[in-house]
C-alpha positions, 0 to 999 in steps of 0.5 A: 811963104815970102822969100826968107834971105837968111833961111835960105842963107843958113840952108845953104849952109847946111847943105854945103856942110852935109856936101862935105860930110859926103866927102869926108865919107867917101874914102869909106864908101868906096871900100863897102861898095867896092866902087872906086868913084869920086865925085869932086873928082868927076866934077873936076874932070868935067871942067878939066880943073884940078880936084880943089876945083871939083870940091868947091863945085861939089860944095857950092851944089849942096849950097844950092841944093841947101837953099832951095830945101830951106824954102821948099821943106817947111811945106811938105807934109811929112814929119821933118826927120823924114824930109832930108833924107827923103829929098836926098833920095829923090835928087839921087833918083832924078839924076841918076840917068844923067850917070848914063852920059858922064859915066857909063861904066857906073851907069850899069853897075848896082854898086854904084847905084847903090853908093850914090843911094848912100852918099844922097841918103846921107846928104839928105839926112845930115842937111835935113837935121842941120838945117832944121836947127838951123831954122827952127819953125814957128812950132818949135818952143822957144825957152821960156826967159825969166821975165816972162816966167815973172809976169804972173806977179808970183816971182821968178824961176830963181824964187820958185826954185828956192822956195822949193828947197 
């Protein structure tokens, strides 16, 4: 598959909208886990900015994230609703251990571990859903125009309805 400049534009979208349902769902998250952890806030802090700072850095990762499963999804053997979510949890596994070196505290707690489960299902599955829409393959019908339902010489859809009547 050759290099596709806008699915790879609109998976980017996809993923820095799915990176900011993760926000907006936070304040929620950490009242059910009981983990008072925020992620554009720990962005921030890293790079010793304020919290807008940590938000657009948190925004531009899923952006990232978006761009490359927008190119790397339509070749994984796997029904396309099970795709987000599934690379979801695989980049939650991955970079788990580095909670380890940026915060130990979560890096030994099963709330935590859990909350980002959460939070990378739930990025996954609203970037998988998005982006699929977003970038519907080769598979997916397209609607059928009133001229092409015209060229069999019988009519078009408008007539065959009528004469139906």
């Amino acid at each position: 598959m050759a290099f596709d400049r806008t699915r790879t534009l609109r998976g980017a979208l996809a993923g820095s909208v799915a990176a900011g349902v993760w926000l907006a769902q936070q304040p929620l998250d950490r009242r059910v886990f009981g983990v008072d952890h925020d992620d554009a806030g720990l962005l921030a802090a890293l790079v010793r900015r304020p919290l807008p700072v940590g938000v657009l850095l948190h925004m531009q990762n899923g952006a990232l994230f978006g761009a490359v499963y927008a190119a790397v999804a339509p070749r994984l053997p796997l029904p396309a609703i099970l795709r987000g979510p599934l690379a979801g949890l695989a980049e939650h596994l991955a970079t788990w251990p580095a909670t380890a070196l940026v915060a130990p505290k979560l890096w030994t707690s099963p709330q935590a571990f859990a909350q980002s489960a959460w939070r990378h299902l739930l990025f996954g599955a609203v970037l998988g859903e998005l982006e699929r829409r977003l970038n519907p393959s080769a598979a997916d019908p397209e609607p059928v125009s009133k001229e092409a339902a015209a060229s069999n010489g019988h009519g078009t859809v408008d007539q065959l309805v009528a004469a139906q009547r």
